[in-house]
C-alpha positions as CSV (number, residue, x, y, z in Angstrom):
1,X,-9.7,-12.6,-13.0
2,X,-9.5,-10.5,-16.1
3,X,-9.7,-6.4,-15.8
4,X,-12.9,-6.9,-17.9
5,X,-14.8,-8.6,-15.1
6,X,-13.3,-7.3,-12.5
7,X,-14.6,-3.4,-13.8
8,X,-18.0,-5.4,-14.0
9,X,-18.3,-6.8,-10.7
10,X,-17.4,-3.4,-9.4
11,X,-20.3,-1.4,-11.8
12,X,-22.3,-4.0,-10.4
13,X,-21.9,-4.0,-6.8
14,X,-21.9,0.0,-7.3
15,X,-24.9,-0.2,-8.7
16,X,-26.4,-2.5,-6.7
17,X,-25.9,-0.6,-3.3
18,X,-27.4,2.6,-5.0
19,X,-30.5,0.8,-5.5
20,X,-30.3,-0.5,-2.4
21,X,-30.5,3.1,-0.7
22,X,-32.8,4.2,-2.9
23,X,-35.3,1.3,-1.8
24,X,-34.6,2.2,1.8
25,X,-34.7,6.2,1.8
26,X,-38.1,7.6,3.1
27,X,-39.1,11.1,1.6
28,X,-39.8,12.5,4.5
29,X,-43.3,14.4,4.7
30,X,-43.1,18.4,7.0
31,X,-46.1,18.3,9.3
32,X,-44.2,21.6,10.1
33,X,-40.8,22.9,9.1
34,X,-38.7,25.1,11.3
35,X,-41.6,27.2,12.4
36,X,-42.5,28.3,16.0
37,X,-45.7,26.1,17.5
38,X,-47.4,26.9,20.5
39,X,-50.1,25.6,22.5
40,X,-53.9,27.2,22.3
41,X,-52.8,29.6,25.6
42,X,-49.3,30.2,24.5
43,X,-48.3,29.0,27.5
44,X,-45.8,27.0,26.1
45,X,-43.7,27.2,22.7
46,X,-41.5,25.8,20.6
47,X,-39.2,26.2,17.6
48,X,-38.4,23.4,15.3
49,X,-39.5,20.8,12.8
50,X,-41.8,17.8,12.9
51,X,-42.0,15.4,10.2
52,X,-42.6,11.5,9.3
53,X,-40.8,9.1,7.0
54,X,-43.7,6.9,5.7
55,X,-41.8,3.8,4.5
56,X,-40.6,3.6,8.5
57,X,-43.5,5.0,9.5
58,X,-41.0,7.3,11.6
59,X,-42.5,10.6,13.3
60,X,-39.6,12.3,14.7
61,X,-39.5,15.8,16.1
62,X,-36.8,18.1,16.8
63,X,-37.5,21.4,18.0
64,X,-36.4,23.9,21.3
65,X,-38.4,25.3,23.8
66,X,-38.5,28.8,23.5
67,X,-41.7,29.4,26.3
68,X,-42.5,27.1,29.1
69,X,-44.3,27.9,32.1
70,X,-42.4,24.7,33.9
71,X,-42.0,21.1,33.3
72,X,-44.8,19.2,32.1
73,X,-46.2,16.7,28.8
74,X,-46.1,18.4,24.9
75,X,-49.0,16.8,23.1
76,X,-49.4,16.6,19.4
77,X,-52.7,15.2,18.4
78,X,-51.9,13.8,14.9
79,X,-54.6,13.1,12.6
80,X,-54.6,10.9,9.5
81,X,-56.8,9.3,7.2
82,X,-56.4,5.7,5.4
83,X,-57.3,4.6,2.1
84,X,-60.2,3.4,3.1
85,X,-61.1,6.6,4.6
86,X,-61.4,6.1,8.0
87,X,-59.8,8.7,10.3
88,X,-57.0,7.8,12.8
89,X,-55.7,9.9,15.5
90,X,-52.3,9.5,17.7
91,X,-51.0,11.5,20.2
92,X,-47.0,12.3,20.0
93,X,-46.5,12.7,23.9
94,X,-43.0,14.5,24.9
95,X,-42.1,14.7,28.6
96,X,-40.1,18.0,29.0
97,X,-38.6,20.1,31.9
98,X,-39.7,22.9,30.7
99,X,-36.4,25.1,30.3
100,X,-35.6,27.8,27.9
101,X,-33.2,26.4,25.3
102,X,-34.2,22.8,26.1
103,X,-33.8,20.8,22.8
104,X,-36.4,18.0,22.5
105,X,-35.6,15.3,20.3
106,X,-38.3,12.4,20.4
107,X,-39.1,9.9,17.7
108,X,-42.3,7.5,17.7
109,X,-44.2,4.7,15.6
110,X,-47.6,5.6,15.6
111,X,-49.5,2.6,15.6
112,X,-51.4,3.0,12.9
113,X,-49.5,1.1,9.6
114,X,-51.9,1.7,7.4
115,X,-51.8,5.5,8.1
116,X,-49.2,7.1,5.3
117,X,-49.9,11.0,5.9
118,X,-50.4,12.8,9.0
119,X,-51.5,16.5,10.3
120,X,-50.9,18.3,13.6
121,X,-54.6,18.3,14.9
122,X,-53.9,20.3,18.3
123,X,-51.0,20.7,20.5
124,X,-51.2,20.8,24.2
125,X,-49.0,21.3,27.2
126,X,-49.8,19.8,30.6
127,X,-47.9,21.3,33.3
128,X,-46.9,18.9,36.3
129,X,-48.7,19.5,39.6
């Protein structure tokens, strides 16, 4: 193989894979960046960042919990609309123990595909009994 086409195939395959990761990178859409988020009573809270990649239709949420009155279930009520217009709602539902510090890291598929933006709607905490 000539140095010619050997430079070639090697531009190509370059390029190739950087179109490749460009077709499969998801911007990623902030329901909230790095911002404390508490529950209506502010009986629990947290520090962190929520956000969804649409083309994976990812949510994935990392945050810590900075109040907690024990263990019990984070709910985020999403809220979303389609192109059709027609509102869709999912709940992001974290189990946590409820210690200072404690780092939640939780990813979910909402099931709604044909969703591709979503807003925190409410979040909740349910202690355990």
């Amino acid at each position: 193989m000539n140095a010619h086409l050997h430079r070639y195939l090697v531009m190509l395959v370059g390029v190739f894979a950087f179109i490749t990761n460009i077709a499969y990178a998801s911007p990623r859409e902030y329901l909230f960046k790095d911002q404390q988020v508490c529950d209506s009573q502010g009986a629990f809270c947290m520090r962190g960042t929520l956000y969804y990649k649409s083309n994976s239709r990812l949510l994935h949420l990392r945050s810590r919990v900075q109040v907690a009155p024990g263990s019990g279930l984070l709910i985020i009520r999403l809220a979303g609309t389609n192109e059709l217009g027609h509102q869709r709602y999912a709940p992001f539902e974290v189990q946590v123990r409820g210690n200072n510090s404690e780092i939640i890291n939780h990813k979910m598929i909402p099931d709604y595909p044909d969703v591709q933006s979503w807003s925190v709607q409410r979040v909740s905490f349910v202690p355990d009994e």
